[in-house]
Every structure is written in structure tokens, then in C-alpha cells.
N, C-alpha and C positions, 0 to 999 in steps of 0.2 A: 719794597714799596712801589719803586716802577712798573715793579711785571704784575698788583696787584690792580692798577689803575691802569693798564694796558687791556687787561680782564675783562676789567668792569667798563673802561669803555665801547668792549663790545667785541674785542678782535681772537679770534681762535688761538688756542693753544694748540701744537703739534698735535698733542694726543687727539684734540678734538676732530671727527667727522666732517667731512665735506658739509656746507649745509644743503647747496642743494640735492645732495646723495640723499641728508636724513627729510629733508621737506617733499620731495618726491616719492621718497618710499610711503612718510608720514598722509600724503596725499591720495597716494594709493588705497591703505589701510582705513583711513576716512571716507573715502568712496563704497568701499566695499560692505564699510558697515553701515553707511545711509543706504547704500541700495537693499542690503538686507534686511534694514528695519522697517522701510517703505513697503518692500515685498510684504513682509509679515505680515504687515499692517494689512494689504489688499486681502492676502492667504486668508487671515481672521475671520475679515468682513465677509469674502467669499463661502467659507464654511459655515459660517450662520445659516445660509439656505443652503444643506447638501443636498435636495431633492433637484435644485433648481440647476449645480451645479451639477450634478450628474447630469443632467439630460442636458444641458448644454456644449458638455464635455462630447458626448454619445454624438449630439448633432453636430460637432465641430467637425469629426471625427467623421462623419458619414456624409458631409457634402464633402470634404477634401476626397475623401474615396472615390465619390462618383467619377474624377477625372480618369479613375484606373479601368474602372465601370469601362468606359467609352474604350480604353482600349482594346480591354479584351471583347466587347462588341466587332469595334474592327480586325478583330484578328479570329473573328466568326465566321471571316468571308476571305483573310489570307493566312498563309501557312508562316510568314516572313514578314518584316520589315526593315529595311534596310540592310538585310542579313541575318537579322537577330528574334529569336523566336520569343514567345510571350513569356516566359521565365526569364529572359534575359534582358527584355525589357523590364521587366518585374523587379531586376534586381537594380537598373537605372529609375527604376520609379521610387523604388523603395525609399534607397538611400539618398536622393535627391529629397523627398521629400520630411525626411526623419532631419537631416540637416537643417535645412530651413527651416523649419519645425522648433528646433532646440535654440534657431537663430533669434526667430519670431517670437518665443516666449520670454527669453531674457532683454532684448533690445527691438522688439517689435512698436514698441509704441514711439520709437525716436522719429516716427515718420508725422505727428502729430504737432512739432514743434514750428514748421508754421503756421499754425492756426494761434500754437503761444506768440510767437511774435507779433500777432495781427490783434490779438487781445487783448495783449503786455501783462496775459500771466507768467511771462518769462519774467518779469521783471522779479516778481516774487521769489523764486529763485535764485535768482543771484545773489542774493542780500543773506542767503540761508548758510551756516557752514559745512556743507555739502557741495561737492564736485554737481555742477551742473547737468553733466551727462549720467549719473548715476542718477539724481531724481527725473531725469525727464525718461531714462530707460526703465524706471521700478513706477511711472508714476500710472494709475490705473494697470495693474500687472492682473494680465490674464491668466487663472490658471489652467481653464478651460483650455487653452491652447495649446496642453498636451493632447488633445485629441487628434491631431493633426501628426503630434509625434511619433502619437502610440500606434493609428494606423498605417506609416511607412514603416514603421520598426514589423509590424505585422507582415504586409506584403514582402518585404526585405526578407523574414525571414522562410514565407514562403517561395519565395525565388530560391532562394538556398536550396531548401529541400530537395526543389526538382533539379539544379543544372549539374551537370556534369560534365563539373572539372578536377583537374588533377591538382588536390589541396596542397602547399607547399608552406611551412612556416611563415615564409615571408607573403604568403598570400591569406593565410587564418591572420595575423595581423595588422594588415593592411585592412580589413572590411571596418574594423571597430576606429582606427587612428580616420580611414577616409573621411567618418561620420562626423569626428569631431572635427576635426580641417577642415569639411565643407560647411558646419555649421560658422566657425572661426570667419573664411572668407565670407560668405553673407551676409554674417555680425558686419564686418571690415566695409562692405556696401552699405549698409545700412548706414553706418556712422558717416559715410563720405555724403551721401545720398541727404543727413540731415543737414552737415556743413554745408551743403548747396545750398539748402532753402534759407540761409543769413543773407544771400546775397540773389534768390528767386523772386522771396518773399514766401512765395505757398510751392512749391515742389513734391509733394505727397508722391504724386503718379509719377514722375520722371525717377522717382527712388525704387516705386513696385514696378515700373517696368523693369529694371534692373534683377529684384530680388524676385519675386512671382514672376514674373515675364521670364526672365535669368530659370526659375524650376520647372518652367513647363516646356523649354526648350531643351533644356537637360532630362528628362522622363524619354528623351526619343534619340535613339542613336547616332552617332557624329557626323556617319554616313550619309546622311537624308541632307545634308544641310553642305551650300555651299562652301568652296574652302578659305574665302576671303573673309564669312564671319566664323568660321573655325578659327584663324588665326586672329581675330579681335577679341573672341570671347577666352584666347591661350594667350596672349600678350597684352592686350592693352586691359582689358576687364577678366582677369584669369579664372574664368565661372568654370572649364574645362576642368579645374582641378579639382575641383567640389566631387564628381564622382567620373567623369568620362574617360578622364587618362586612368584610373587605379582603377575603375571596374574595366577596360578594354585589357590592362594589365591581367587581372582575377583570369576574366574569361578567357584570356590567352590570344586576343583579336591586334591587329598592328592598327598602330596610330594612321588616320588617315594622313594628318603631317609629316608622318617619317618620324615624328619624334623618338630617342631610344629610351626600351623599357625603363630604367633607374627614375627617371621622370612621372613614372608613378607616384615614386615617394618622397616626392615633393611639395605635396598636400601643405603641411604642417609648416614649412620655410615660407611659402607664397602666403599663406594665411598672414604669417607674422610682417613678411615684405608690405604686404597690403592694408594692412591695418596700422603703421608706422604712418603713410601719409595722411591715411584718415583720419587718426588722433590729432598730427598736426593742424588739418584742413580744420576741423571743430576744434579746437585752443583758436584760433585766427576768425573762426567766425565770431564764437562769445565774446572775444577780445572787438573786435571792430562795433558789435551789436551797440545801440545807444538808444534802445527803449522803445517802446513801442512805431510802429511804421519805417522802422529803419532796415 
């Protein structure tokens, strides 16, 4: 009788699960299915017009290219830059930009949440049962923004083609883990980038400098850039990981920091180091938020 009103007023039995083990999983599992069903929802609407999406897609695709355009223009008038010939910038263009790419299609719209705070459509969301970063990451979800993917995954793989290096297991899998680690840290920027704007107010641009800003400085070799934001962009903002340490690794090139090779594959740990405090920094903004103007 004791242990049945023990039960029932609420308190765990040994067998039973931590609860915030099964509420955090259970949290998890609920995110992922709002953002999936928000996704489809956009997917839907977006396929009703497939002519419209295609050439949207096409032109996504063809103004992100133009940045590659201008390189190989400049490299119409040199044999080099910064050491590294136009394949192998090709292959830092590539995969810098296939990452972001994959960053920007799933958590690219987190940059619009101050403009929710400024309108108090956040508010609408909160009240919803759905994880708040999962509808504001699926909410207007672009599909078109594989175009963007699809032409770094293109150039990437024509850098391939031409360089010649001496292939090594650990280097055939390193090019496909890079892509996903570099996309991982971006996402990791993103998220921190939108937990600022709780306490900005609008912050958009101070987040795309990070993220865009962050890939068009990565498209150019380590070498060109001085060594004081080398070691900002490897320590304090570790955008270096995304593709400069593991393609200098591929190519067979030494770190300009002295770093040692194993630090390639590292990708995947700093992705998750970095994305750790980002979740926290957004749990801490939502929680402080208090409705519109705040």
C-alpha cells in the first residue's frame, strides 16, 4: 500500500529512467519530427510550381558559381595564388561551398529571427509543441537552396579530377567526413549567430558575416591571409576546420601555424565542441525572451 501511493504520488521506481534522460531524448525526437513535417509542408507547396522551382534552383546555382567565375578570371593573368594553382583552389572552393550549402538549407533561415522578435511572431511559436529552433529552422525552408550545394559538390568534384595527389584511405575519407564537419560547424555559427539577435535585437548581418563572410574567406588559401586571423579563425571561431586544415592535409601542404597533421581530423570533434555552446547560448536566449521588443 505504501509503495503504491509512493507511485502515485509521483516519485520513481529504481527500474524507472532518469527523467531528464527520457524528456531530453523525448525532446529531441519531437524536434525532429516538427521540423520534418514543417519541411514537407514548404517541399509540397514548393512542388506545385516545378517549372518555377527549377529555374530558381538553376539560378541559385549559377549566381553562387559566378564567385568561382572571378576566380578563374584571375587566374587568367597568374599561374598561382598563394601557392596553390586553380584546381586546388577548386578544391577549397568546392567543398567550402557544398558545406555551407547543406548548412544554409537546413538552418539557413535561423538568421530571420530577429525580425520575429521585432514582430512578436516568435511569440506564436512558443505556445506551439514544438522545439522553437526546429520551427524557426524549417520555417519557409528553401529547397532551391540546393543549388548552391549542387554547384560546390560540381566544382569539388572537378578539382578532384585534375590534382594530383597521392590518394591514401585516410585521405579518400576525409573529403566526404570534411563536408559534413564543415557543414556541422556553420550550422554551430548559425545557431550562435541567432542566440545573439535575443540580446541585438536584429543581428542578420553580424551572423552572415560569420557564415558567408567565414566561406568566401575560406575559397582562398591560408597563405594569403595574415597569421593573427589564421589563429582566430583556428581558435576562437574555428571556421579553419570547415575545409583549410583537412584540404592542406589532402594536398599534402604544412599548416601555416605549425599545426601537426592528425588535426585534420578534427573536423567532426570541433563541429560538436562548437555546437555545445551554441545550443546552450539559444536555450538562454528563448528562456530570457519576454515577447515582443525584448
Amino acid at each position: 500500500m505504501a509503495e503504491t501511493e509512493t507511485v502515485a504520488c509521483g516519485a520513481r521506481t529504481p527500474q524507472d529512467p532518469p527523467r531528464g534522460a527520457v524528456s531530453g531524448r523525448g525532446r529531441v525526437r519531437e524536434g525532429l519530427r516538427g521540423y520534418r513535417l514543417i519541411v514537407g509542408m514548404w517541399i509540397r507547396s514548393t512542388m506545385t510550381y516545378r517549372a518555377s522551382f527549377v529555374l530558381s534552383t538553376v539560378g541559385n546555382a549559377a549566381i553562387t558559381l559566378l564567385d568561382f567565375v572571378a576566380i578563374t578570371v584571375m587566374f587568367s593573368h597568374v599561374d598561382a595564388l598563394g601557392g596553390f594553382t586553380l584546381p586546388e583552389i577548386g578544391f577549397l572552393y568546392g567543398s567550402c561551398s557544398a558545406s555551407l550549402g547543406l548548412a544554409d538549407l537546413f538552418l539557413g533561415n535561423t538568421d530571420r529571427i530577429g525580425a520575429r522578435i521585432r514582430d512578436g511572431s516568435l511569440d506564436t511559436m512558443l505556445v506551439r509543441p514544438v522545439p522553437v529552433l526546429a520551427q524557426v529552422a524549417a520555417d519557409r525552408f528553401a529547397l532551391r537552396r540546393l543549388g548552391r550545394v549542387t554547384q560546390g559538390l560540381g566544382v569539388l568534384a572537378w578539382a578532384l579530377s585534375l590534382l594530383d595527389v597521392q590518394w591514401t584511405v585516410g585521405k579518400v575519407l576525409l573529403v566526404p567526413v570534411m563536408l559534413l564537419a564543415g557543414a556541422g560547424i556553420f550550422a554551430a555559427v548559425m545557431v550562435a549567430g541567432a542566440a545573439f539577435q535575443f540580446v541585438a535585437g536584429d543581428a542578420a548581418e553580424v551572423q552572415n558575416s560569420f557564415t558567408y563572410g567565414g566561406a568566401t574567406m575560406l575559397q582562398y588559401p591560408p597563405a594569403v591571409f595574415a597569421k593573427d586571423l589564421l589563429r582566430g579563425v583556428t581558435f576562437i571561431v574555428p571556421l579553419a576546420f570547415v575545409n583549410w586544415l583537412p584540404a592542406l592535409y589532402v594536398l599534402g601542404r604544412p599548416d601555416p601555424l605549425g599545426l601537426p597533421g592528425w588535426a585534420a581530423f578534427l573536423s567532426p570533434l570541433v563541429a560538436l565542441v562548437v555546437f555545445l555552446p551554441a545550443s546552450l547560448a539559444w536555450r538562454a536566449g528563448v528562456r530570457s525572451y519576454r515577447s515582443t521588443g525584448s
